[in-house]
N, C-alpha and C positions, 0 to 999 in steps of 0.2 A: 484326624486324618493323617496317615504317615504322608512323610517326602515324596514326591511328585519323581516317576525315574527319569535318570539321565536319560540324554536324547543314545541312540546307538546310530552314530555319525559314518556316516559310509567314507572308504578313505577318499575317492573321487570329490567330495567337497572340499570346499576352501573353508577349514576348520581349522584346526589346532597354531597355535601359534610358533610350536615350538619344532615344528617339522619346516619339509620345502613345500614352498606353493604347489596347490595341487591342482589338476586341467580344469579347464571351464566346465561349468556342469553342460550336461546335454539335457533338451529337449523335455525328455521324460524325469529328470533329478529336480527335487527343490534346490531352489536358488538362495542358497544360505549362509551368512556367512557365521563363524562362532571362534570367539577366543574366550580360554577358561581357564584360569588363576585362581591360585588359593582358596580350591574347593567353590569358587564363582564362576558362573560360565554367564557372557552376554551373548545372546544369538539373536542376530539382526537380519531382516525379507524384508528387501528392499521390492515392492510392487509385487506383491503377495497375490497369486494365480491358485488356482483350484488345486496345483501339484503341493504346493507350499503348504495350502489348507490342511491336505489329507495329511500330511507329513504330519503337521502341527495335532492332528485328534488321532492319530499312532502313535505320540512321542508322550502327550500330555490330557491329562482327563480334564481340561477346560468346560466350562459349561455350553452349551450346544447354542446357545444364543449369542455370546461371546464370537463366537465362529460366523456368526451368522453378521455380526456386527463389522466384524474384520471385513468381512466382503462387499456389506453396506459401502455407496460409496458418499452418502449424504447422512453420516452419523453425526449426532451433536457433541460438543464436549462434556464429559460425563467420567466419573469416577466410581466402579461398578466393586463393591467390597464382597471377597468371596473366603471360605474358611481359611483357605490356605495359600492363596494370592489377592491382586488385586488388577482391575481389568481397566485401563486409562485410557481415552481416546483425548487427545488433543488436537489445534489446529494452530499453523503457524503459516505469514505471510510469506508467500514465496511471488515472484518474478518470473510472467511470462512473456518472455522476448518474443512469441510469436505474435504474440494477439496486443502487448505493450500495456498490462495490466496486471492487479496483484490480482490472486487464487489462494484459497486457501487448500495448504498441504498438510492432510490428517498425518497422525501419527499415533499409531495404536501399539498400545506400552503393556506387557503380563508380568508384574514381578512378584517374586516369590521366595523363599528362603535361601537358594539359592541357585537363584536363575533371576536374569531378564532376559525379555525379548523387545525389539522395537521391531515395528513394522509399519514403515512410510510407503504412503501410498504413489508416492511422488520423490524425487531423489531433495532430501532435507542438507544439505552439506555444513550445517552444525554437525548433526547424528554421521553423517560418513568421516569428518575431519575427525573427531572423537573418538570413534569405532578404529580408522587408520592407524592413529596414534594409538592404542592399545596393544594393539596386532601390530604394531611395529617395535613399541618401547617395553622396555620390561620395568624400568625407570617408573612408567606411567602407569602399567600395573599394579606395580606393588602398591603406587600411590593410592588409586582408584579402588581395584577391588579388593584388596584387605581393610577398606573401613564397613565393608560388608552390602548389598543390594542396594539398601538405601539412599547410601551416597553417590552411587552409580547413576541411579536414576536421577538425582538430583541435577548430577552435570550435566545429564544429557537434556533436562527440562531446563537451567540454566543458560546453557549455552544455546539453546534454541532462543530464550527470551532475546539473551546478549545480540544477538546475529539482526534481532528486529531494529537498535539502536542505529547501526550505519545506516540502514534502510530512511527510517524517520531523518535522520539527518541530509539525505539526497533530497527527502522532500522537503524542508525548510531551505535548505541549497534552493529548489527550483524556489520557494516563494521570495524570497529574497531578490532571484533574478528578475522574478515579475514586477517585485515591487520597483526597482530602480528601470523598468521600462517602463511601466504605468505614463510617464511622461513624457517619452522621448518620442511620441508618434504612433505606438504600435499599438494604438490601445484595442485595435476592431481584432489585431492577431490575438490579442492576449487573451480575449474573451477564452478562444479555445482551450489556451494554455493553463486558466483557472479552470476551466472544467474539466479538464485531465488530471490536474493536482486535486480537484473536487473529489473527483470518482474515487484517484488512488485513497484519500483522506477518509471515503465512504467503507472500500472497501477493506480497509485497515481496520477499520471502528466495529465492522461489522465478525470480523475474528476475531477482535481480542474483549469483546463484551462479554460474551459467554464463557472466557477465560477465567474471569475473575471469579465468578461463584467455583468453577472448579478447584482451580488451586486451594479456595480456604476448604475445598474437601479434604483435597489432596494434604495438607496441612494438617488436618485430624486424624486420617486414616492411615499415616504412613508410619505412626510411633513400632509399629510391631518391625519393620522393616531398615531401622534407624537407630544408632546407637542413641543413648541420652544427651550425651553434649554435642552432639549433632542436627539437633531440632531444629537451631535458630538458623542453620542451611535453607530450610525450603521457607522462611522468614523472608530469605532477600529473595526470594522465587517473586512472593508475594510483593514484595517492594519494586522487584523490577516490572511486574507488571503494571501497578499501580502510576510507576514514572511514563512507561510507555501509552497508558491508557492521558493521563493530564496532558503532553506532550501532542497527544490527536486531538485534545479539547481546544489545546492551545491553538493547532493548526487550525481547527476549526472555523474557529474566530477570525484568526487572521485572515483564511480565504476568504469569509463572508466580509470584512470591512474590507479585501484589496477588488473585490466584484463590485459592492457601494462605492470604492475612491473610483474606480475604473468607467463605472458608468456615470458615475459624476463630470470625470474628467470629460468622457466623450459628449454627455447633454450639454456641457460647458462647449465644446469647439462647435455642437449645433447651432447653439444659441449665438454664439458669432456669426456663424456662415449667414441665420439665419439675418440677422442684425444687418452686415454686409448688404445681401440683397434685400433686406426690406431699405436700404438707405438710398443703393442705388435707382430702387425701382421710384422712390419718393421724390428723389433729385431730376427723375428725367422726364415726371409725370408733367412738371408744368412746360415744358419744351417739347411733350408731346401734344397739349392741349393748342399752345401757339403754334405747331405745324399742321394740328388739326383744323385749326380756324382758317390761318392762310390759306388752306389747299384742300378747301369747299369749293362747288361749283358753282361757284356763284361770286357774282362784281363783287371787289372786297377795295378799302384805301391801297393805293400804288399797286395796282393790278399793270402790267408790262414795265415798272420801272427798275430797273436794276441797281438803284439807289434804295427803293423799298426795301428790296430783298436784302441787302446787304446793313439796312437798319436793324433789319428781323431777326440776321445773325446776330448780329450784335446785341442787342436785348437777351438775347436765348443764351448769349455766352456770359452774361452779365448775372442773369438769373443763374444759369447754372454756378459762377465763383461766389455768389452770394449763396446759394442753398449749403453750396458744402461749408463755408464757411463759418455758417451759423450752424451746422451740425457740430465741425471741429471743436467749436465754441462749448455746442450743449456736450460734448464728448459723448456722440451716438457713433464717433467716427475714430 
């Protein structure tokens, strides 16, 4: 199958690199951006709309399913091998400040001899820092796209992995804070607080499991798109995944023994409190018994004398420095 044509880029886009910024697109233009180097063009649709679509099955003979999948907005990670490119969907955790939890943000990747495209469905700012720095450096050009498609896409799948690392590290930040609370009183807040680091933990685990069978796709199918000494690049793809998959195992663990310390801790201050009043309530049983006997209706010894009563006290204060005493003793107290 010959080369796939170049796209024919209206000038109104924000395309070429080597000209001035050109207006925002309107309404009815796809929203695209392309910078092309040494016979390489990367074209990036950021939040791909049905104008985007059409543009993409005028520019390029894709397969019809492929198109169908870009619009998918619940596609799995999958590496789709085709004669003359290759069709990627990935997912990488992203942060959403509204709702205060991870989402995962597709990213659907077409590369080809010499083209890619990414298209996030969601704004990725690995994939826009990378894409900036292109379309900004010529430094970073030459770098990038003269070792040919394959290494392109490697960084932009790299630097996606790399961007998960600070992430994971905020959440061992927060376990670490929980851990040195666990003692200090807040154990009934924290409860919350481990199940927010829980969730985030879940939902991390739950993106990047399906990751891993793709990459070692990705790792087979990419030789046509990859120079030779270039292979052991998507190696560390696979290794960064691997650190960030052990790294959630890790957290795993840790959240599950700091929920065991945590609820230990708190049955532990139950079991005081509980201890507390069952001591009290032991100590006052028998001074409740003697006020209950004296103050029956009925004739009792030193009934009107005010010498009884003040024996009575006495006994009751005598029992009670003797009851606690002898708990002091057994250390119930």
């Amino acid at each position: 199958m010959p080369n796939l044509p170049k796209p024919r880029l209206r000038r109104t886009l924000r395309s070429r690199v080597d000209g001035p910024r050109a207006a925002p697109p309107t309404a009815a233009e796809p929203n695209l951006e392309v910078v092309e180097h040494d016979g390489l063009r990367w074209i990036n649709i950021e939040r791909p709309g049905p104008v985007d679509r059409a543009w993409l099955e005028e520019h390029f003979e894709f397969h019809p399913l492929t198109y169908e999948d870009v619009a998918s907005r619940n596609q799995r990670p999958k590496v789709d091998e085709f004669a003359d490119y290759l069709f990627i969907v990935l997912h990488f955790p992203v942060f959403d400040s509204t709702v205060g939890r991870l989402n995962a943000g597709e990213l659907d990747i077409f590369i080809g001899a010499d083209f890619l495209i990414t298209l996030p469905n969601t704004p990725l700012q690995p994939v826009e820092y990378l894409f900036e720095r292109c379309r900004t450096s010529e430094e970073a050009r030459d770098e990038l796209f003269s070792r040919g498609p394959g290494f392109l896409l490697y960084k932009v799948v790299d630097d996606s992995f790399d961007y998960c690392f600070p992430m994971l590290r905020k959440m061992g930040n927060k376990l670490d804070r929980i851990e040195g609370e666990i003692f200090e009183g807040r154990s009934r807040e924290i409860v919350r607080d481990l199940s927010n680091v829980k969730q985030e933990i879940i939902n991390f685990r739950k993106i990047i499991r399906p990751e891993r069978s793709v990459l070692r796709d990705l790792e087979r199918t990419k030789q046509v798109y990859l120079a030779e000494d270039h292979e052991l690049y998507f190696d560390d793809i696979v290794d960064a995944s691997e650190r960030i998959w052990d790294m959630l195992e890790n957290y795993k663990e840790v959240v599950q023994a700091l929920e065991e310390t945590n609820e230990g801790v708190i049955s532990h201050r139950l079991n005081d409190i509980l201890l507390v009043l069952t001591s009290l309530s032991v100590v006052i049983l028998p001074l409740t018994l003697i006020a209950s006997i004296w103050g029956m209706n009925v004739r009792v010894p030193g009934e009107g004398s005010i010498e009884a009563f003040w024996i009575i006290i006495g006994v009751m204060f005598v029992l009670l420095v003797g009851t606690l005493g002898y708990f002091r003793h057994r250390g119930w107290l």
